[in-house]
C-alpha positions as CSV (number, residue, x, y, z in Angstrom):
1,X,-84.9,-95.3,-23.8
2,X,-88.0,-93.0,-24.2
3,X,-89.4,-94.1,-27.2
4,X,-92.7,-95.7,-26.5
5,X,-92.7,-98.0,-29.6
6,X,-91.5,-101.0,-27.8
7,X,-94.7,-100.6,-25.4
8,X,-96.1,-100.5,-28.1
9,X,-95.0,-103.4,-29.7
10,X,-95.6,-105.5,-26.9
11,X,-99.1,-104.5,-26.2
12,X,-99.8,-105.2,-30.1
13,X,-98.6,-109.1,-29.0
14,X,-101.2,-109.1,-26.4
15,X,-104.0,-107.8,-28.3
16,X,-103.1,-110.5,-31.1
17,X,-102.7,-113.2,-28.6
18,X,-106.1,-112.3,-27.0
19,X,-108.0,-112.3,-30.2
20,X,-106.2,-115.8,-31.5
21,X,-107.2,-117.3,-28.1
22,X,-110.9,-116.1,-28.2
23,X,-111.3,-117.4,-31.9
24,X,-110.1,-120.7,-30.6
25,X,-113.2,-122.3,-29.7
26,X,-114.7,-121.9,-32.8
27,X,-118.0,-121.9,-31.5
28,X,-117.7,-124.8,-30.0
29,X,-119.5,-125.8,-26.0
30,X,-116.4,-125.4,-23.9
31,X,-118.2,-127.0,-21.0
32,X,-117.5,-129.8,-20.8
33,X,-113.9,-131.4,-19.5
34,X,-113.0,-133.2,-23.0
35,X,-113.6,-129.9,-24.8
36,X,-112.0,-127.3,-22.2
37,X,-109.6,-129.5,-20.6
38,X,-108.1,-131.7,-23.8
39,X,-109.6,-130.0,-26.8
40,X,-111.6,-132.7,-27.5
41,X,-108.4,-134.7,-28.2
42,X,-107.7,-133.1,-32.0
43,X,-104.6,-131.6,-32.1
44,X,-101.9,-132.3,-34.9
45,X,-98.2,-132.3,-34.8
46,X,-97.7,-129.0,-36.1
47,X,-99.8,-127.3,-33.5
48,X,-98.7,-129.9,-30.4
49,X,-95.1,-129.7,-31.1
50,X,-95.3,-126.0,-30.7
51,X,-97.4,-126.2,-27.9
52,X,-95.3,-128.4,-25.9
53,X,-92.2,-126.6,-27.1
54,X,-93.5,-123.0,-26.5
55,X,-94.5,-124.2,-23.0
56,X,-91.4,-125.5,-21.6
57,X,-89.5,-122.7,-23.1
58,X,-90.6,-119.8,-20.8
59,X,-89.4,-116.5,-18.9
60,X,-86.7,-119.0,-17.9
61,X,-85.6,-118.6,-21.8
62,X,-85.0,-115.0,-21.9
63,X,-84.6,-113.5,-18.5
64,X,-83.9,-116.4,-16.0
65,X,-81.3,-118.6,-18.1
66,X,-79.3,-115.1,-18.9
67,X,-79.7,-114.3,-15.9
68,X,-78.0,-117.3,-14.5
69,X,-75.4,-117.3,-17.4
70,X,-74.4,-113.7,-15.9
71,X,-74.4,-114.4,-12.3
72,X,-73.3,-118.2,-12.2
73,X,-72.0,-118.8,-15.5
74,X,-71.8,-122.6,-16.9
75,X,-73.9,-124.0,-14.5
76,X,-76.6,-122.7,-16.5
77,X,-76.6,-125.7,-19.2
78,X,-78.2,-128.0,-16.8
79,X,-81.2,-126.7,-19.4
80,X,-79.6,-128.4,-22.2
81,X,-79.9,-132.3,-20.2
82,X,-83.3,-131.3,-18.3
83,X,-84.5,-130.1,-22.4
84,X,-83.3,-132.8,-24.2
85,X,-84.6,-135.5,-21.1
86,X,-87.7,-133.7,-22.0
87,X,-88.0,-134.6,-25.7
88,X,-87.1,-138.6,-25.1
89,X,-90.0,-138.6,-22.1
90,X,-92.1,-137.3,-24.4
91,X,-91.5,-139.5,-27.2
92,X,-91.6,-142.9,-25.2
93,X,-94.4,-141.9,-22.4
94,X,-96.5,-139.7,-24.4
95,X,-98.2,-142.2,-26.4
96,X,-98.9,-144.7,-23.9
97,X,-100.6,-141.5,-21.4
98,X,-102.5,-140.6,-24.9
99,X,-103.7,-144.4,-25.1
100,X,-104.9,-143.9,-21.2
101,X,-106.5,-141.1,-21.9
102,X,-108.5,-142.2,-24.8
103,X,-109.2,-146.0,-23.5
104,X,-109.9,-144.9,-20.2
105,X,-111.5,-141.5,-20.3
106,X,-108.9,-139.7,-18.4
107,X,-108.3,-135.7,-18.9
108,X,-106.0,-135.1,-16.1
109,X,-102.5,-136.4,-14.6
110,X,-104.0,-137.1,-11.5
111,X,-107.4,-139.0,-12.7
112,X,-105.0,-141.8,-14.3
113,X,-103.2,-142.1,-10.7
114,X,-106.7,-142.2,-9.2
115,X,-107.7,-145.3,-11.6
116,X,-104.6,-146.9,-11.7
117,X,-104.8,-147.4,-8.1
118,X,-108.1,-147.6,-7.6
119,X,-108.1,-144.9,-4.5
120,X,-109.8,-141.1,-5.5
121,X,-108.0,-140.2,-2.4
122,X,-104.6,-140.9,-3.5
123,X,-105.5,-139.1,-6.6
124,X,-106.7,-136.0,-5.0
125,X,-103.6,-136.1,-2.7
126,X,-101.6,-136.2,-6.4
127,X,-103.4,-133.2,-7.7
128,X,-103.0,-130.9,-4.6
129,X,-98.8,-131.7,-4.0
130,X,-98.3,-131.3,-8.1
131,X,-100.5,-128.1,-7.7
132,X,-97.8,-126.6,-5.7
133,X,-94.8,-126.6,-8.3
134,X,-97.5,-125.6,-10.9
135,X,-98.4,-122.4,-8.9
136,X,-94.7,-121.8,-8.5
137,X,-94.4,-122.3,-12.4
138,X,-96.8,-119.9,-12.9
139,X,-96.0,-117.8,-10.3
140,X,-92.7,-117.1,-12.0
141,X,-94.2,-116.7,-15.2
142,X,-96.3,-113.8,-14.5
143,X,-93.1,-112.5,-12.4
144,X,-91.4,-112.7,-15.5
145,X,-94.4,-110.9,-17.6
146,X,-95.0,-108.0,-15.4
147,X,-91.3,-107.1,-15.7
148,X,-91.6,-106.5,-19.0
149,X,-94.6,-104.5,-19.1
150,X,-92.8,-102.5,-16.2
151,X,-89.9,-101.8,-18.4
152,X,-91.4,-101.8,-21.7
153,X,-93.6,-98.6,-20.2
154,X,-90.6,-97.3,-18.8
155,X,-91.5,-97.5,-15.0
156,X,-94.7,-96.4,-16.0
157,X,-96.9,-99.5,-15.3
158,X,-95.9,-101.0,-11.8
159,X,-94.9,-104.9,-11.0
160,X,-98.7,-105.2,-9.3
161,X,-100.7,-103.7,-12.0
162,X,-98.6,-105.7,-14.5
163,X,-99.6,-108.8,-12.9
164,X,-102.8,-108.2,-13.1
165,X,-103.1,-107.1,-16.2
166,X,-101.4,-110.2,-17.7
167,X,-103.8,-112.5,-15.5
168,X,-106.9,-110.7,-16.8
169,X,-105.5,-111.3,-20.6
170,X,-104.8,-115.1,-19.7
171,X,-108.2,-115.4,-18.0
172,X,-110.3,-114.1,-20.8
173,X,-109.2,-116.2,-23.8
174,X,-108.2,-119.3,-21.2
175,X,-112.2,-119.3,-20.0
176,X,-113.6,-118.7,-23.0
177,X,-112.0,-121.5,-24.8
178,X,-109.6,-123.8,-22.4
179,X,-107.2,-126.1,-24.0
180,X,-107.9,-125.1,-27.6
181,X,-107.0,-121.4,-26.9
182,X,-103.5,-122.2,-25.6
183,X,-102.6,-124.7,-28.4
184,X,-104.0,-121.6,-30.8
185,X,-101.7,-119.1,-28.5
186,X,-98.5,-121.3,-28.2
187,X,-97.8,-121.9,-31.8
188,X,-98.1,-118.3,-32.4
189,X,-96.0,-117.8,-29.3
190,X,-93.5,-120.6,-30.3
191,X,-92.8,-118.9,-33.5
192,X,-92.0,-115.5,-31.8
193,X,-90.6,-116.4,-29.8
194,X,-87.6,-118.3,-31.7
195,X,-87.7,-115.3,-34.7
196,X,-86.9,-113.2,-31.4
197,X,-84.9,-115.4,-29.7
198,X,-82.1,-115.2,-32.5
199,X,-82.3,-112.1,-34.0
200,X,-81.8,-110.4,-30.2
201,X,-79.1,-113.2,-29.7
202,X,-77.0,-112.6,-33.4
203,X,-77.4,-108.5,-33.1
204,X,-76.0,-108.6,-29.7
205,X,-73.1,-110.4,-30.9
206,X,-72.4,-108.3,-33.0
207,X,-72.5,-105.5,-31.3
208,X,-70.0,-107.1,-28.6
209,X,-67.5,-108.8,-30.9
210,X,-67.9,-107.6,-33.8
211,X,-69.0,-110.8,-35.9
212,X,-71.4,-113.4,-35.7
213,X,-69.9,-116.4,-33.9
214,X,-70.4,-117.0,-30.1
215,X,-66.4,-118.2,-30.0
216,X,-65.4,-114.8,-29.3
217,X,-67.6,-114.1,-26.7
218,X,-66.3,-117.1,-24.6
219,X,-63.0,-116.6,-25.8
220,X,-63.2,-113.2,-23.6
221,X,-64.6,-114.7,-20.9
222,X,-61.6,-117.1,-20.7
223,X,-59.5,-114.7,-20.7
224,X,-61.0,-112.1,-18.6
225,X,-63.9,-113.9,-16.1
226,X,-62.7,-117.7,-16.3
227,X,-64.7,-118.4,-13.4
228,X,-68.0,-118.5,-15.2
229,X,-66.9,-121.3,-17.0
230,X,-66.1,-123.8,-14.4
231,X,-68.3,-125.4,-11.6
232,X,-69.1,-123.6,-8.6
233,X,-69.3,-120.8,-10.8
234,X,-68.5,-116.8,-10.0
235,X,-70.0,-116.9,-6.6
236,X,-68.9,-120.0,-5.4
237,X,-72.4,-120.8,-4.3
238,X,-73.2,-124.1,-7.1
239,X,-71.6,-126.7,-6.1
240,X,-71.4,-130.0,-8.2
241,X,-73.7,-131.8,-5.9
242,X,-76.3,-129.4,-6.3
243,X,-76.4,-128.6,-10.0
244,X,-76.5,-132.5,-10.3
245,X,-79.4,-133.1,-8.0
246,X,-81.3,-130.2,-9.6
247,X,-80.9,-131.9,-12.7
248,X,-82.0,-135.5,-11.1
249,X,-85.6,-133.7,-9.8
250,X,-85.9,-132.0,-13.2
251,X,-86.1,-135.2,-14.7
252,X,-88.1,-136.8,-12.2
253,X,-90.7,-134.5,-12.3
254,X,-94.0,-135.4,-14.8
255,X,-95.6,-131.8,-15.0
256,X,-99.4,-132.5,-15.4
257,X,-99.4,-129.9,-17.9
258,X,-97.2,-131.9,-20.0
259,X,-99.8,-135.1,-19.5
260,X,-102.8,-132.7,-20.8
261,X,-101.1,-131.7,-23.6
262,X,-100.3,-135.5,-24.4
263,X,-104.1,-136.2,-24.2
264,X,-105.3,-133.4,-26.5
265,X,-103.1,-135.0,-29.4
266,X,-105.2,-136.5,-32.1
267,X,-103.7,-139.6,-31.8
268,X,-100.7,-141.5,-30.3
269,X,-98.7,-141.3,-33.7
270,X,-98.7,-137.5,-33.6
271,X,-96.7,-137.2,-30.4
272,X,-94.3,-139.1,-31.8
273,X,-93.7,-137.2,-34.4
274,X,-93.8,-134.1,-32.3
275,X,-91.7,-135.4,-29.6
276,X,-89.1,-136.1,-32.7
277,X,-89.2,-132.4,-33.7
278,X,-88.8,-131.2,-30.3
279,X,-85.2,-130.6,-30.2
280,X,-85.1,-128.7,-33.0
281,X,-86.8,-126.0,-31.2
282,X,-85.0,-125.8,-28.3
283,X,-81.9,-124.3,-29.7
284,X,-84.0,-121.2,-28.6
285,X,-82.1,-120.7,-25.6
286,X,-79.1,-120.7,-26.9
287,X,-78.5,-117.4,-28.0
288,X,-80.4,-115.5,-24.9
289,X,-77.3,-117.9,-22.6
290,X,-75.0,-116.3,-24.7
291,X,-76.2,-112.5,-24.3
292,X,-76.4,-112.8,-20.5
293,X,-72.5,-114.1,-21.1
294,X,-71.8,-110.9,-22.7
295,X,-73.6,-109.0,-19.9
296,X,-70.6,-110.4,-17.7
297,X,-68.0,-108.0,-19.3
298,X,-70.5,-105.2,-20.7
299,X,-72.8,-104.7,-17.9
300,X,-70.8,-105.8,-15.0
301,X,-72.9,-103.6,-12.5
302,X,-76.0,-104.8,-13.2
303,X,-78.4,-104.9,-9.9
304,X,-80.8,-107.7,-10.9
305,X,-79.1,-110.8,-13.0
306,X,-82.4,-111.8,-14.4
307,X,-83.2,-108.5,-16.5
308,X,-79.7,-108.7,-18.3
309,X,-81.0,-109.4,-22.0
310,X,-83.2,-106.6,-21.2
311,X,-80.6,-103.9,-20.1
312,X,-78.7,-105.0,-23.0
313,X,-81.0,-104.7,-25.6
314,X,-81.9,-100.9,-24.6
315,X,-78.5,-100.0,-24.6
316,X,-77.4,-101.5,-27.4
317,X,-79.7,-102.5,-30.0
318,X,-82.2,-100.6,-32.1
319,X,-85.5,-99.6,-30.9
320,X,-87.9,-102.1,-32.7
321,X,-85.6,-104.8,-31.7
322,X,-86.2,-103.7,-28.5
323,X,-90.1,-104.0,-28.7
324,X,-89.7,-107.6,-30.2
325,X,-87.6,-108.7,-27.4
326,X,-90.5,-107.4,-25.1
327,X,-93.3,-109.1,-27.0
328,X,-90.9,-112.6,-27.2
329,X,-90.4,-112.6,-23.7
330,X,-93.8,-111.9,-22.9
331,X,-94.8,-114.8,-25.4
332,X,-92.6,-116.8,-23.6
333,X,-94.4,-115.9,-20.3
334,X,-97.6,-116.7,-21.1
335,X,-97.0,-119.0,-23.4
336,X,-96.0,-121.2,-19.8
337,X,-98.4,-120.1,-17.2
338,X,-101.2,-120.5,-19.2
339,X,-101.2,-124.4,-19.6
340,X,-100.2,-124.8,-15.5
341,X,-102.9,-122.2,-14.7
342,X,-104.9,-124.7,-16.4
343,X,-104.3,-127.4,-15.3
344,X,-104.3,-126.3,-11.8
345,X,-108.1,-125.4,-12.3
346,X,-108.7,-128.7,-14.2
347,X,-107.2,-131.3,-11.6
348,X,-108.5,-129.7,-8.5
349,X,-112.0,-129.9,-9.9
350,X,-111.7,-132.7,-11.6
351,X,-109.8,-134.9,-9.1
352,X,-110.8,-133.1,-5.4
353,X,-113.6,-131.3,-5.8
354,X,-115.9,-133.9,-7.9
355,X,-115.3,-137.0,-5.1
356,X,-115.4,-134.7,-2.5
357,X,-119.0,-133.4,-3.2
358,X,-119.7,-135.7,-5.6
359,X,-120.5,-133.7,-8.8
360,X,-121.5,-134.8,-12.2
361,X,-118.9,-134.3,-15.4
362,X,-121.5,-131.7,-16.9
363,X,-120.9,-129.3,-13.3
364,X,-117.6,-130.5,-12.9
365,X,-116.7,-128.7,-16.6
366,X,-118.0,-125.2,-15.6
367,X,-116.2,-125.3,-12.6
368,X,-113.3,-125.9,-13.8
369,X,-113.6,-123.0,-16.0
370,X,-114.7,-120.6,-12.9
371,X,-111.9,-121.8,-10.8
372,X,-109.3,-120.2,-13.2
373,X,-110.1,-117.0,-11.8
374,X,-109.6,-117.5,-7.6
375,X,-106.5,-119.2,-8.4
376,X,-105.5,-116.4,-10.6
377,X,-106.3,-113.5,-8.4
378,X,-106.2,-114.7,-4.9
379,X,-103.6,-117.0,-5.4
380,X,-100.6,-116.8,-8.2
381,X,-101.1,-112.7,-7.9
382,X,-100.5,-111.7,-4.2
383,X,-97.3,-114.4,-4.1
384,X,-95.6,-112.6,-8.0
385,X,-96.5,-109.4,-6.6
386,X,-94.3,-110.6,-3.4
387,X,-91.7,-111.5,-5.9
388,X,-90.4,-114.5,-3.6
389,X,-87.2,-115.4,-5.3
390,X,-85.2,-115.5,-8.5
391,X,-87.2,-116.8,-11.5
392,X,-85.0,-119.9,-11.7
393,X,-84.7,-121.1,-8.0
394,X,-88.7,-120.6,-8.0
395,X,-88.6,-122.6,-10.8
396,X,-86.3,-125.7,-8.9
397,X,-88.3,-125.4,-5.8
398,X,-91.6,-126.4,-7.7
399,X,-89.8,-129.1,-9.4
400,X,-88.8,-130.4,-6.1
401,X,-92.4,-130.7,-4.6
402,X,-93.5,-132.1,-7.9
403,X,-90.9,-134.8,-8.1
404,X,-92.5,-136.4,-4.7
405,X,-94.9,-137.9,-7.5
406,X,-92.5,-140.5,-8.7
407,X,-93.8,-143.2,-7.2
408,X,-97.2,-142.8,-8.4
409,X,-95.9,-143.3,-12.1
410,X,-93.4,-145.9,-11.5
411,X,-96.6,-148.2,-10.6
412,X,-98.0,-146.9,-13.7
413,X,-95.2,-147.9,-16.1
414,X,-92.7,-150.1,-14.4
415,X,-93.5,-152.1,-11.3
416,X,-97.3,-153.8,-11.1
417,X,-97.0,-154.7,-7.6
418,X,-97.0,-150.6,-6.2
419,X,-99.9,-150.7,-4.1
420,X,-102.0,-147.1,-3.0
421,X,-101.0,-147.2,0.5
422,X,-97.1,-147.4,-0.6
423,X,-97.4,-144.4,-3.2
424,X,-99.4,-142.5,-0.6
425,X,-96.7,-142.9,2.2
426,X,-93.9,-142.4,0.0
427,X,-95.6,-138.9,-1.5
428,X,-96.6,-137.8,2.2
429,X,-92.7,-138.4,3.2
430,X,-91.3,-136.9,-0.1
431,X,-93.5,-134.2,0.7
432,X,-92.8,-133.0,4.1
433,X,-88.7,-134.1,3.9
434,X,-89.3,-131.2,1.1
435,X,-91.0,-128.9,2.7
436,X,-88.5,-129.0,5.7
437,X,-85.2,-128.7,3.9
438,X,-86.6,-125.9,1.6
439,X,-88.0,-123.6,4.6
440,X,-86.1,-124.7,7.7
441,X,-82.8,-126.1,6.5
442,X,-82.7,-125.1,2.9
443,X,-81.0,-127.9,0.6
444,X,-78.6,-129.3,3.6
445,X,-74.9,-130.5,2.1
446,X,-75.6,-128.6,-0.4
447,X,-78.6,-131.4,-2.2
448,X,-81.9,-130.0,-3.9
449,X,-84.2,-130.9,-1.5
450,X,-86.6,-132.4,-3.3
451,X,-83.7,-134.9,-4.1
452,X,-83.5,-135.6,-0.2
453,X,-87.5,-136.3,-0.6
454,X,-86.9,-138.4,-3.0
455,X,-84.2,-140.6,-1.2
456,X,-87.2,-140.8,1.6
457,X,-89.9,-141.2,-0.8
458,X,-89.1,-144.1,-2.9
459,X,-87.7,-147.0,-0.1
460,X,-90.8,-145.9,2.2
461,X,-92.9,-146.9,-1.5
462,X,-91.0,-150.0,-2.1
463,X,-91.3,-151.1,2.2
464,X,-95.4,-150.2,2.4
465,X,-96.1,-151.4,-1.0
466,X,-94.8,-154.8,-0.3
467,X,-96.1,-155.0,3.5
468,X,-99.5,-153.9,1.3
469,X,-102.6,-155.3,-0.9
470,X,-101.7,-154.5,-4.7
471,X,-104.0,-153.1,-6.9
472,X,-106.8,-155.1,-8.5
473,X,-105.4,-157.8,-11.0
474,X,-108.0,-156.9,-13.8
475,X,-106.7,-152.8,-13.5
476,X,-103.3,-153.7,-13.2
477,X,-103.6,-155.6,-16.5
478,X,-105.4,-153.1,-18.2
479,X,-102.9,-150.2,-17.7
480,X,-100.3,-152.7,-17.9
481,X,-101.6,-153.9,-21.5
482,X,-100.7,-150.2,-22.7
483,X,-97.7,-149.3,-20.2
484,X,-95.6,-152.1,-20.9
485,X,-96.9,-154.9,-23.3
486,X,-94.1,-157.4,-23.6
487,X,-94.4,-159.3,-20.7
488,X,-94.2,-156.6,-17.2
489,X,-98.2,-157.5,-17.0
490,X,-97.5,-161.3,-16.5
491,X,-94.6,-160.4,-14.3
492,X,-96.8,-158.7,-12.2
493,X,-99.6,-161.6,-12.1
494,X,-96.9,-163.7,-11.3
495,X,-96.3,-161.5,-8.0
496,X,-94.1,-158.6,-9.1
């Protein structure tokens, strides 16, 4: 294709994006943490349930779920549970983290670990293992939007000079105006991205079959690829175990992202209403699954799974379709690495940095808007340039890391007797059984590894936290007031 207008089209996205992100703060002081880091706690449901939709739907949506459709098959729906698990945690967590947030002055995931245990330390140690499957999160986002600039240009604009491009974009409007200029950039995102989403999906439909219903596509496949629609898939390589325990770290893993976004609502009522609407988003991916399973039969030499809706579109559907697809999945890009990018910046100033040396709020809020850009540049950009992996196992590897958290929030909402010391030794176990059995012996048996972490992590919590000193009584109560008011509180007076 040597038409430039779906360059075109996508560099129009980023221009609009930019300009809706910089008209975001509104002239307000973004230097503070409640402004920049929670928008000053004043979003409505319209603008968070697109914001939280629009960032869980990402690259994954139109070039790694395809992707894995094409090369795998079936085993790509584990979306569908980890998406839906997603909408309920939402919808019963959310409110209570908003009521934290507001009663307690929290702005981060890892401040509200820091109070509920009393122990900056523990918090600090929160922040920098969650920081790791946010910087792989991001890392594949930016993988995922320099691919399209590379072949929306035609070859024209390399992987490394994409990447930096799309960083510099994020970093302008994310400085200038923090939390406010992602929720501003996510619902304009959101709504691209699901116009795009089906139009891309129906078009190439019916280019392949002839009508409009998926049943024909998977009615060839049946006949002619049956593989793909059974468990381990086409290349034998995804066993039950380990689509199941990719699922199980999924779930288990609280994105502090997601807890920002929480805290910027406007009030506990309006996530519940957005959390309620979620699901009726998410039908996004459907219809980029089902091109990558028509990729299977029309583009069965295809080098690189994850660019299927791509190679598709060019070959098959018209040009401007073509452009949208590029500006979507861009959307969808940034729309995701912005709000881990961050929140990245915000934790590690907020929750190690500020104990460490002791800052006050007022420095703590401009540094949290500088540190965007070394953890941009010197960080996220050298390891997408280095392209380490497919966009989803990237993806499942930061979920493992971040699912060594658990503990931490199962003292927050469940069980009043987790003490620091036993959340700090199960997240240093989790931690380094993960790291082992993701670089030395990756996923033994066939198990995520994070999911081995995890069956370390939480006996060592429940051992140390009984051999150890609980929280105070008086803090206990006061998250336990919020977290679980029918009676868990008194339980835990009681002894837990």
């Amino acid at each position: 294709m040597n038409s430039p207008l779906p360059l075109l089209i996508t560099l129009t996205y980023v221009a609009i994006a930019m300009v809706i992100g910089l008209r975001a703060k509104a002239g307000r002081s973004m230097n503070s943490l409640e402004e920049w880091g929670v928008a000053g706690r004043s979003m409505g449901p319209v603008t968070l349930y697109l914001l939280i939709a629009a960032g869980s739907v990402s690259a994954y949506t139109f070039m790694g779920a395809p992707g894995w459709a094409y090369s795998k098959g079936v085993a790509v729906f584990y979306v569908a549970i980890y998406l839906a698990y997603l909408a309920l945690v939402a919808w019963y967590f959310g409110p209570k983290v908003w009521q934290f947030g507001e009663q307690f002055g929290h702005v981060t995931q890892a401040s509200a670990i820091s109070d509920r245990y009393q122990s900056p330390s523990l918090g600090a140690l929160a922040a920098l293992v969650m920081a790791i499957g946010s910087i792989a999160y991001a890392v594949l986002q930016t993988i995922g939007s320099a691919y399209i600039l590379f072949v929306m240009s035609g070859g024209f604009i390399p992987i490394w000079l994409g990447v930096v491009l799309v960083l510099a974009c994020i970093a302008v409007y994310l400085y200038a105006s923090g939390q406010r200029a992602i929720g501003r950039t996510n619902a304009f995102q959101g709504v691209l991205m699901l116009i795009v989403a089906w139009a891309v999906g129906l078009w190439a439909v019916h280019s392949a079959t002839g009508g409009l219903s998926f049943a024909g596509v998977f009615e060839r496949i049946q006949a002619e690829n049956s593989e793909f629609l059974t468990l381990p898939g086409a290349e034998g390589d995804m066993s039950f175990s380990f689509w199941t325990t990719s699922i199980i770290v999924s779930m288990f893993s609280f994105m502090p992202p997601v807890w920002t976004q929480w805290m910027s609502a406007s009030s506990a009522r309006t996530i519940r209403r957005s959390a309620t609407w979620l699901p009726t988003y998410y039908v996004v991916i459907l219809p980029m699954v089902v091109v990558g399973f028509i990729g299977i039969f029309s583009l069965p030499e295809l080098e690189r799974a994850d660019t299927v809706v791509l190679e598709y579109a060019m070959q098959h559907l018209p040009v401007v379709l073509v452009g949208l697809l590029g500006a979507g999945t861009l959307a969808a890009s940034m729309s995701s690495s912005e709000p881990f990018i961050h929140s990245v910046s915000l934790s590690f100033s907020k929750d190690v940095l500020q104990p460490m040396l002791k800052l006050s709020d007022a420095v703590t809020g401009r540094l949290a808007r500088l540190l965007i850009l070394p953890i941009m540049f010197l960080v996220i950009a050298p390891l997408a340039i280095a392209e380490p992996g497919s966009l989803v196992m990237i993806l499942l590897v930061g979920l493992g890391f971040a699912s060594q958290v658990l503990p931490a929030f199962i003292g927050m909402f469940f069980w009043p007797r987790a003490s620091r010391l036993g959340v700090m030794a199960g997240i240093v176990a989790g931690f380094l059984i993960t790291t082992a059995l993701t670089i030395l012996w990756p996923h033994p048996m066939g198990i995520h590894a994070g999911f081995w972490g995890l069956m370390v992590n939480l006996p060592i919590f429940v051992t140390v936290s009984l051999m150890t000193p609980s929280t105070n009584a008086e803090v206990v109560e006061r998250f336990f007031r919020i977290a679980a008011p029918r009676g868990l509180t008194r339980l835990g007076r009681k002894g837990g």
